[in-house]
C-alpha positions as CSV (number, residue, x, y, z in Angstrom):
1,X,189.3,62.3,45.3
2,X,193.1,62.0,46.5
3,X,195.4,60.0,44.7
4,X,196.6,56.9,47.0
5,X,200.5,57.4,47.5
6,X,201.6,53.5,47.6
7,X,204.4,54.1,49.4
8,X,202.6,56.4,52.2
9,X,203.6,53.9,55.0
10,X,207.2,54.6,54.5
11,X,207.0,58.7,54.7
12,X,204.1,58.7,57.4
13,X,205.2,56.6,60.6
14,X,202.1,55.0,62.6
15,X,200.6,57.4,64.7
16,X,198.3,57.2,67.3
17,X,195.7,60.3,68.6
18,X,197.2,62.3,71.2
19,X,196.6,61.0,75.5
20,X,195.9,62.3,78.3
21,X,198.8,63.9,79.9
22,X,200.1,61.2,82.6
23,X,199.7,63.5,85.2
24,X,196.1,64.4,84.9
25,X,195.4,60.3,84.8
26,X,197.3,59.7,88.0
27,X,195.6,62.9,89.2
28,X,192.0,61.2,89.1
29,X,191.3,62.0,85.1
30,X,188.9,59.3,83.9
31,X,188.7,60.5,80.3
32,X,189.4,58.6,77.5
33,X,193.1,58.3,77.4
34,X,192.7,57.9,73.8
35,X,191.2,61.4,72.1
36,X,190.3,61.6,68.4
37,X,192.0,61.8,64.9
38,X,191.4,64.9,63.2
39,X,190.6,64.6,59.4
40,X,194.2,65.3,58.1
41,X,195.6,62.6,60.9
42,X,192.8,59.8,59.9
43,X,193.5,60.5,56.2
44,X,197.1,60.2,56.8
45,X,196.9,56.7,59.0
46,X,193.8,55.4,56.5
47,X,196.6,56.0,53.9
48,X,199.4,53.7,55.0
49,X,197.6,50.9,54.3
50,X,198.9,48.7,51.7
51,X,195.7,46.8,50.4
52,X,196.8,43.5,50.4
53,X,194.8,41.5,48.6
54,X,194.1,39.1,50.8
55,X,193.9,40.9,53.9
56,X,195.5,39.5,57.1
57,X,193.6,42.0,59.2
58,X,189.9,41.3,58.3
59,X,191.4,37.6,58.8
60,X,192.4,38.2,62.1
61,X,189.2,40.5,62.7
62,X,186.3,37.7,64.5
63,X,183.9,39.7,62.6
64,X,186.0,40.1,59.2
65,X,185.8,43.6,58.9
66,X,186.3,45.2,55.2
67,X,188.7,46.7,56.6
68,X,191.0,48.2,53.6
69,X,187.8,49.2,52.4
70,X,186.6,52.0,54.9
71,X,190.3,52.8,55.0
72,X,190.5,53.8,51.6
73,X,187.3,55.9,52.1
74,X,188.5,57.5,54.9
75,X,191.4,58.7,52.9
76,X,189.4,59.7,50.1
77,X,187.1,61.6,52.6
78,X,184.0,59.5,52.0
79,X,183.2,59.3,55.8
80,X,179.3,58.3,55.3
81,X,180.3,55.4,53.0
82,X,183.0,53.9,55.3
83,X,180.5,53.9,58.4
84,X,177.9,52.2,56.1
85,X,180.4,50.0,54.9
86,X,181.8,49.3,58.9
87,X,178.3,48.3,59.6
88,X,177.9,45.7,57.1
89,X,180.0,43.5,59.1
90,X,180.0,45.1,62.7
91,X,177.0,46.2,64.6
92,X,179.1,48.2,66.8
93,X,181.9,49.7,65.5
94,X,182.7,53.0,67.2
95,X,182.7,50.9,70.7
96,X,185.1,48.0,69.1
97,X,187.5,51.0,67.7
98,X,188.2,51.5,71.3
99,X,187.8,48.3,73.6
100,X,189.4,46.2,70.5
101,X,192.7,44.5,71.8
102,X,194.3,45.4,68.3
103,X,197.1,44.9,69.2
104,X,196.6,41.2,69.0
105,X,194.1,41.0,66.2
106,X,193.8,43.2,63.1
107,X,197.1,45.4,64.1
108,X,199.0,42.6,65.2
109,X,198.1,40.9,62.0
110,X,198.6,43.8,59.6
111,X,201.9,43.3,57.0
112,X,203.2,46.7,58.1
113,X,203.8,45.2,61.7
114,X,206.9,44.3,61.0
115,X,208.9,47.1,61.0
116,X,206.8,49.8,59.8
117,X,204.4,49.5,62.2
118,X,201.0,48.6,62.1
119,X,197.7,50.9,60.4
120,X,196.5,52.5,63.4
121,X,193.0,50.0,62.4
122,X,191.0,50.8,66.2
123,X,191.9,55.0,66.1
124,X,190.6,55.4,62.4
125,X,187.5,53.4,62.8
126,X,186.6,55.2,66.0
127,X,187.2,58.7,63.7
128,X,184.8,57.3,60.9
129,X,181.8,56.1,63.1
130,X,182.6,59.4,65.5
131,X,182.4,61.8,62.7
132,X,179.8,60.0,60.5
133,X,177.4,59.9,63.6
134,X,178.2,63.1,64.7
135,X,177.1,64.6,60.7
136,X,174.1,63.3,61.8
137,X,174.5,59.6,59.4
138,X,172.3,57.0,59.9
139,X,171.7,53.3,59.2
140,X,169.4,54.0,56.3
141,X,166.7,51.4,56.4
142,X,163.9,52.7,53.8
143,X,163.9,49.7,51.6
144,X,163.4,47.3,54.8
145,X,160.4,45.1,54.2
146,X,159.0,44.2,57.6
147,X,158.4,40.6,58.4
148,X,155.6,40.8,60.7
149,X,157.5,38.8,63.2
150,X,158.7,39.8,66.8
151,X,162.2,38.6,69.0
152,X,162.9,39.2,72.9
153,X,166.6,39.9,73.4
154,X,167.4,39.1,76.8
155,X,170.4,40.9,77.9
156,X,171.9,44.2,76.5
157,X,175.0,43.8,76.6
158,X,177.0,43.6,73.4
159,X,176.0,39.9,71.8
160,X,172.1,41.4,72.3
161,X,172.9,44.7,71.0
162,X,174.4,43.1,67.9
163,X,171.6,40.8,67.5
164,X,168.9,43.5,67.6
165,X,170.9,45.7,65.2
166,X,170.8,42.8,62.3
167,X,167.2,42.0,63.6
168,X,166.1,45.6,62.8
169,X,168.2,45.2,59.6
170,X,165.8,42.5,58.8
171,X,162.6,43.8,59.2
172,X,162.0,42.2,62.8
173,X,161.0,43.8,65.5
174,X,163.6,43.4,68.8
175,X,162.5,44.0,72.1
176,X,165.7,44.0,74.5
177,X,165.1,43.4,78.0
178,X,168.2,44.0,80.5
179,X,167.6,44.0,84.8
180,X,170.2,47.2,84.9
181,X,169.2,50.8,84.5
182,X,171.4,51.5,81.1
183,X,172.2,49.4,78.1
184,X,175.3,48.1,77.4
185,X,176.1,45.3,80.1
186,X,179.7,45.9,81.1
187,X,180.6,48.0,78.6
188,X,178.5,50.6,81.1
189,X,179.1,49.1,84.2
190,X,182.4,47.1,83.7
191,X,184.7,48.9,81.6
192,X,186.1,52.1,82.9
193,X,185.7,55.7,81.5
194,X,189.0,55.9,80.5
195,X,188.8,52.8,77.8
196,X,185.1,53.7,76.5
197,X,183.2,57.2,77.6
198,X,179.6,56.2,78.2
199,X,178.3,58.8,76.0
200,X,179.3,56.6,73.2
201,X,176.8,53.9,74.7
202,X,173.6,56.5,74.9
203,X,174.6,57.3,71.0
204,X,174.1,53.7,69.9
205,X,171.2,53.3,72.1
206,X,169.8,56.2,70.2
207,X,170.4,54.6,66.8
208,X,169.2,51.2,67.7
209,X,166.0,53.2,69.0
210,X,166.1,55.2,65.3
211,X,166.4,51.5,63.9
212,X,162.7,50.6,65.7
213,X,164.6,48.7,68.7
214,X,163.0,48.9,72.1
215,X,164.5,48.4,75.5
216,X,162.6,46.9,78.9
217,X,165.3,48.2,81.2
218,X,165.1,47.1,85.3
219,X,163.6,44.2,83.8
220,X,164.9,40.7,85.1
221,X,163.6,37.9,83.7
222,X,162.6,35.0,85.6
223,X,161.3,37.5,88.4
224,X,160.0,40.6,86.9
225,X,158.9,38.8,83.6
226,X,158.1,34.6,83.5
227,X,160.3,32.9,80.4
228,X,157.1,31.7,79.5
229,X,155.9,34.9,78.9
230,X,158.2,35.7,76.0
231,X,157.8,32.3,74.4
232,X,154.0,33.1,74.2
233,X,154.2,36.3,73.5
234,X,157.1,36.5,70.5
235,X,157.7,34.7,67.8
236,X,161.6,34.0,68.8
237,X,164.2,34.6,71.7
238,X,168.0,35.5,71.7
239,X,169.5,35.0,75.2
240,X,172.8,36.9,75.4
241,X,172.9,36.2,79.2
242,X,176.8,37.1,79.9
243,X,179.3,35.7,82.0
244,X,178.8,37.3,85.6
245,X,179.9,34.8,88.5
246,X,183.1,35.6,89.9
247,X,185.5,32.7,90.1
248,X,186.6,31.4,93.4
249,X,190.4,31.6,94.0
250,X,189.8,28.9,96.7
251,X,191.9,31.6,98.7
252,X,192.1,31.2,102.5
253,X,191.4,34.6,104.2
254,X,189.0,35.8,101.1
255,X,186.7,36.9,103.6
256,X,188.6,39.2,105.6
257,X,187.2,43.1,105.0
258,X,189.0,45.1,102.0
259,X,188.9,42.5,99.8
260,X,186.9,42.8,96.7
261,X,185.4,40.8,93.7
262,X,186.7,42.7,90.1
263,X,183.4,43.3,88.6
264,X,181.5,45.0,91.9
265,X,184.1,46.9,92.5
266,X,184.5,48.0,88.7
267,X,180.6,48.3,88.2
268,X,180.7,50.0,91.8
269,X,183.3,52.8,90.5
270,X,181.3,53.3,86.8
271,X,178.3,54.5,89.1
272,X,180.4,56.9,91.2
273,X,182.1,58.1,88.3
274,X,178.9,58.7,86.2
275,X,177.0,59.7,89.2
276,X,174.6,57.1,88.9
277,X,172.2,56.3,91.8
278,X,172.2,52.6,92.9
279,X,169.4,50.2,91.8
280,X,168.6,48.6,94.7
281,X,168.2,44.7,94.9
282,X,169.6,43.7,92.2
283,X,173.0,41.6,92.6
284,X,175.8,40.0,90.4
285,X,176.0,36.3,91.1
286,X,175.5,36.1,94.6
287,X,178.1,39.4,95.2
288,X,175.8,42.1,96.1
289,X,176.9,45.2,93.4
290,X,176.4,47.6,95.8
291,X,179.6,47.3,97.8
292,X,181.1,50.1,100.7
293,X,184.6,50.9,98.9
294,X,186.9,51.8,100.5
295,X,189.0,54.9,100.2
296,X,192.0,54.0,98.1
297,X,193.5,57.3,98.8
298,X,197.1,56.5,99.8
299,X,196.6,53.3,100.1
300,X,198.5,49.7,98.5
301,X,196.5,48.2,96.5
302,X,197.0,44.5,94.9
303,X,194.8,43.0,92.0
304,X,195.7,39.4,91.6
305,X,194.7,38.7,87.8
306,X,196.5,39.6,84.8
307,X,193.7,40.1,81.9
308,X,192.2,43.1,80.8
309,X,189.8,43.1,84.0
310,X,192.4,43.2,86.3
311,X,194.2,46.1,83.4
312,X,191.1,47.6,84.2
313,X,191.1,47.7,88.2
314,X,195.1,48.7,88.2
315,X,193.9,51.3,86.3
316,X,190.7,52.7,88.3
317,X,193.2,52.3,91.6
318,X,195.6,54.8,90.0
319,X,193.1,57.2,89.6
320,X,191.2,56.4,92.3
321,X,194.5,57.6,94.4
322,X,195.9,54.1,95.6
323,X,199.5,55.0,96.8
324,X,200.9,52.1,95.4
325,X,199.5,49.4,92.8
326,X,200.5,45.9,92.1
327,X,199.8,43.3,89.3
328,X,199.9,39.6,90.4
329,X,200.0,37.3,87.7
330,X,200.9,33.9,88.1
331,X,202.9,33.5,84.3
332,X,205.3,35.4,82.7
333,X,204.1,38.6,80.6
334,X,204.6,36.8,77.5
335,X,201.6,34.5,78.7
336,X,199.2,37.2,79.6
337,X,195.9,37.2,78.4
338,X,195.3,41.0,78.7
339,X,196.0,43.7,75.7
340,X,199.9,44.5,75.6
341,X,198.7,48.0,74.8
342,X,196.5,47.7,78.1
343,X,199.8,46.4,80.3
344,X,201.7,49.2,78.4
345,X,199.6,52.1,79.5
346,X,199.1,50.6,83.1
347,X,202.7,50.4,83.7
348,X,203.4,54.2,82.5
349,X,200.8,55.3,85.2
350,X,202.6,53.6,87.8
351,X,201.4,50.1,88.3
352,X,203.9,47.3,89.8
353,X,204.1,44.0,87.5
354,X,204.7,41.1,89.7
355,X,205.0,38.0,87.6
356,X,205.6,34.6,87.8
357,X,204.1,34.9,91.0
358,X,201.0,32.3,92.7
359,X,199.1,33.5,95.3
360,X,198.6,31.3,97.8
361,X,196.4,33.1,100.8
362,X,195.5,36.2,102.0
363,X,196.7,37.8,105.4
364,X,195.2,40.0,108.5
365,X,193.0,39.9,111.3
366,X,189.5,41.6,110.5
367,X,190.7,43.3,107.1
368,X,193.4,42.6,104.8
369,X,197.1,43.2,105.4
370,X,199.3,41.2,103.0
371,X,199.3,38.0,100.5
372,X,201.4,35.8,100.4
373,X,202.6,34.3,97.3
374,X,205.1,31.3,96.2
375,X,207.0,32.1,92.4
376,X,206.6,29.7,89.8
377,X,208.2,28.1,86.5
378,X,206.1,27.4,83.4
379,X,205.6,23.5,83.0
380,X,203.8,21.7,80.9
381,X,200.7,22.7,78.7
382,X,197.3,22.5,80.5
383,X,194.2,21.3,78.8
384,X,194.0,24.5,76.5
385,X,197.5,23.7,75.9
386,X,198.9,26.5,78.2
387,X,202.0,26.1,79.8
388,X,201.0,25.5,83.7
389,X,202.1,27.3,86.5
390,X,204.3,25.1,88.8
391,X,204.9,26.4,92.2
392,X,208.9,26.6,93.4
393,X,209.7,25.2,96.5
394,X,211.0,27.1,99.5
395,X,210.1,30.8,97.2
396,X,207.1,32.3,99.6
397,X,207.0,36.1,100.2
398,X,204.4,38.6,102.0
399,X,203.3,41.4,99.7
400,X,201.9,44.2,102.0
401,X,198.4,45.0,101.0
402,X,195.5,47.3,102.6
403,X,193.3,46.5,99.6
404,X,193.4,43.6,97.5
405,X,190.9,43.2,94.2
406,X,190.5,39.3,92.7
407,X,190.5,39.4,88.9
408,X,190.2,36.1,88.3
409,X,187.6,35.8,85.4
410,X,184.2,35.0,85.1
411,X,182.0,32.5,84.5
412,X,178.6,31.8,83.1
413,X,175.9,31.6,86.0
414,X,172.8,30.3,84.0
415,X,169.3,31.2,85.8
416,X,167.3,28.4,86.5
417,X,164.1,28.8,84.4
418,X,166.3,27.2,80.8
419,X,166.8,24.2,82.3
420,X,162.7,23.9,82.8
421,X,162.2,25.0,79.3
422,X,164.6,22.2,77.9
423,X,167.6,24.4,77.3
424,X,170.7,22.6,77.8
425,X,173.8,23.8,79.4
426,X,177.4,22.4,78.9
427,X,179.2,21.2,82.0
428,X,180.7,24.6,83.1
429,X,177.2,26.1,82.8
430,X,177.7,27.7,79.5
431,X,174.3,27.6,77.3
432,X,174.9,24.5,75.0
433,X,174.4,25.7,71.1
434,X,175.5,22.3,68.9
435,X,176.2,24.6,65.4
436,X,177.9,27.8,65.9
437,X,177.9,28.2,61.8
438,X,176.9,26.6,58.8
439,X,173.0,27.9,58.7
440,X,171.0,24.7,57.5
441,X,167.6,24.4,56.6
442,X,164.8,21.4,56.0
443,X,166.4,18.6,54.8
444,X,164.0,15.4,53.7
445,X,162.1,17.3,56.3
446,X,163.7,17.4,59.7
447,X,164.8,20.7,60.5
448,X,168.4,21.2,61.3
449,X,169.9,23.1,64.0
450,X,170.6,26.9,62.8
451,X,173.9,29.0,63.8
452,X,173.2,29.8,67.7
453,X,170.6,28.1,68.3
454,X,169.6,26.4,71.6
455,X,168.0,22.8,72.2
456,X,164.7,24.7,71.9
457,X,164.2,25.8,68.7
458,X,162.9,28.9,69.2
459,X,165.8,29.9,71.6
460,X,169.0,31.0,70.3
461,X,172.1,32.2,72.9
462,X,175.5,34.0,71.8
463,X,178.0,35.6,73.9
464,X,180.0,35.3,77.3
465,X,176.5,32.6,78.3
466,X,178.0,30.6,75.0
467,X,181.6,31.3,74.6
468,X,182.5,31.7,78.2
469,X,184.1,35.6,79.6
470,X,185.4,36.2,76.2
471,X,186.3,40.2,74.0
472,X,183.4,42.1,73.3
473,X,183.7,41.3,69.3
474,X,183.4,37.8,69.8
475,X,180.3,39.1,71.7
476,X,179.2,40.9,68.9
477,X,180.0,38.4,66.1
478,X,177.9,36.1,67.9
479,X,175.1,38.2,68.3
480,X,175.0,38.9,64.6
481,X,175.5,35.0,63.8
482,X,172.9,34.5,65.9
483,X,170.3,37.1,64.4
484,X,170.9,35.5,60.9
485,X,169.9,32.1,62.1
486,X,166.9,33.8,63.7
487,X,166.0,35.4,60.4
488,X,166.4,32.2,58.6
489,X,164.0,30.4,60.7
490,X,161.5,32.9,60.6
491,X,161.5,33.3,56.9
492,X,160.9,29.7,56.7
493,X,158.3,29.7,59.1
494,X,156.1,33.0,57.2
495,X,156.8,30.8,54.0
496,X,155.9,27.1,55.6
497,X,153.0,27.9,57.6
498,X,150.8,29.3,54.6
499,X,151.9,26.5,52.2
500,X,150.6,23.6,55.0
501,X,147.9,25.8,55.1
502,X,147.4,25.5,51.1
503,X,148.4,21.8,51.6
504,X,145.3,21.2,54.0
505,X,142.7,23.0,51.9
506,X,143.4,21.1,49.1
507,X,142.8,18.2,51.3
């Protein structure tokens, strides 16, 4: 065991594992930009971390990560440990090491930030779930007592992968269905290659299988498989439905050819890259997903949209060969929801930042040829207290397009069969869950609502179908939330149900 050197941070600068040259990106390479620490570089990074005390990063973390913890094991070389000790807290780790906008959570948060620069947090906990993994370590669950109780997951995307994991963890059997081909949700089939190599995703599928999950893939439910059927047939249901319907612009000319919806077009590209076959009939919120796209070789491409969806479409256009990429974002870059590190690497491939900048409508005859846009001032705070985007007078240009892409967000587009099974929805269609904490139990015997749990109490919902289009470790903190409120009530239940029993035999 090493000796910690307090002062490490000021002798080792931050460091960051080497990238993918800039020309082989622009040349078409979807690789991770990112590669890996070696053991001497993880050490080295694990070591600069001061140990606060009261740690601002696991703060800033949704899922409060130990994270000066597994650092310190890293540095001592104590790999196994540190990925056990990641997985206490985060069912998927190695994914939010590299999708994690850092930058603006434990990084941004960390006391070296400020001058020294940050604990490279992401790089090093991608190197300890990597190598651990890769040595063959797995969750060890032989003291697991199983509780003879079984969940459907609905949706396996991150918030039902992160409920099964805890599930498993408890002794309950998880069934995840999904209506696509591979797990995941977007992590497959939204984010690009180049942020998160799908060969991480088959690894965790294989350790969630190692962990006793199963997985009902092509299986929609509501048409493949009647809601119904998994009320009857298990004994709970987590519903981590996602946020998939594209949000309407309102832009005139929206239906001219050439223009595209972000998430077919992304989910589009992930098969082509992967060299997936299509799955035919099944469709993303009224878009069909299987979309002709067109050839972006050469030509000017505009994403209207300045989060990391529309990071991620500038992106794919760069490597896809576009001759010319544009950002539109309607603030100021200060006021951009997207990872800085995200805007950062974008604008070193090549992409154009146009901010302050509204669109207004989209020009050309059959297909696409320009969009005009009007530049604006920040006024005053919206709703969500953001400062509003006020249009100034007499500013219209033409930006020349041949493809434009609409990154506007997503939001939740809740399938008909909860409202006939009494599961409420909020106003914007999100699934209504009234405690999102706090896990309460019988109390002069009216059962309280648990954390995540629907107006049907044996329904609990976490996720994008919750939260709204949200990060993928809010996704995953509420999947976990959710899975311990699902626990809860079934312990009570395997405890209750033979005590009425006792009660009613005694008369």
């Amino acid at each position: 065991m090493s000796k910690k050197q307090v002062f490490q941070f000021r002798e080792a600068p931050r460091e960051m594992p080497a990238r993918i040259p800039l020309a082989l990106r622009q040349g078409g390479d979807w690789g991770e930009l990112y590669g890996r620490f070696g053991e001497a570089e993880a050490k080295k990074q694990a070591g600069r971390c001061l140990d606060c005390g009261n740690p601002y990063c696991g703060w800033a973390c949704p899922l409060h990560n130990y994270i000066p913890n597994w650092l310190e094991l890293a540095r001592e070389g104590r790999i196994d440990e540190a990925a056990a000790l990641c997985h206490e807290t985060n069912p998927l780790p190695e994914i939010c090491g590299r999708v994690c906008p850092q930058d603006r959570l434990c990084e941004g948060s960390c006391t070296l930030n400020d001058g020294f620069g940050a604990v490279t947090i992401g790089a090093v906990e991608k190197y300890i779930v990597d190598k651990a993994l890769d040595g063959g370590w797995r969750p060890d669950l032989s003291t697991v007592q199983r509780l003879g109780k079984r969940v459907a997951v609905v949706g396996a995307g991150p918030a039902g992968l992160a409920c099964a994991d805890r599930l498993a963890r408890a002794g309950i059997d998880a069934v995840v269905f999904d209506r696509y081909e591979a797990i995941g949700g977007l992590l497959h089939f939204g984010i690009p290659s180049f942020k998160l190599e799908k060969s991480v995703i088959a690894t965790r599928r294989e350790v969630l299988e190692g962990m006793g999950v199963e997985f009902r893939l092509g299986v929609e439910i509501g048409r493949d498989v009647a809601f119904d059927t998994l009320l009857s047939d298990f004994d709970a249901v987590f519903l981590g439905l996602g946020s998939y319907r594209y949000t309407d612009g309102g832009l005139p000319g929206q239906d001219l050819a050439n223009v595209l919806p972000a998430l077919p077009f992304l989910v589009q590209n992930g098969r082509l890259v992967q060299g997936e076959a299509m799955t035919a009939g099944r469709a993303i919120a009224g878009w069909e997903d299987h979309i002709e796209l067109p050839d972006l070789r050469g030509q000017r491409v505009v994403v209207l949209g300045g989060g990391d969806t529309g990071m991620d479409c500038v992106r794919s256009a760069v490597r896809l060969g576009a001759a010319e990429v544009s950002c539109v974002y309607r603030r100021d870059e200060a006021n951009m929801p997207g990872s800085a590190r995200e805007v950062a690497n974008a604008r070193e491939e090549g992409v154009r930042f146009l901010f302050n900048r509204q669109p207004l409508a989209l020009l050309g005859e059959d297909r696409v040829s320009g969009v005009r846009v009007a530049e604006t001032v920040l006024g005053a705070p919206d709703a969500r207290g953001r400062q509003r985007a006020e249009i100034v007078a007499g500013s219209e240009s033409v930006l020349d397009a041949d493809v434009v892409v609409i990154a506007f967000g997503f939001q939740p587009d809740p399938p008909a069969w909860l409202a006939a099974h009494g599961i409420e929805l909020e106003s914007d269609g999100r699934i209504r869950v009234p405690n999102t904490g706090g896990c309460k139990s019988r109390r002069n015997g009216a059962a309280q609502t648990r954390p995540y749990q629907t107006t049907h109490p044996r329904v609990f919902a976490g996720g994008d179908g919750v939260r709204g289009a949200d990060l993928v470790v809010t996704a995953a903190y509420e999947g976990r939330e959710a899975a311990a409120g699902i626990v809860a009530l079934l312990r009570e239940a395997a405890v209750v149900a033979p005590l009425e029993i006792l009660a009613t035999e005694m008369g």
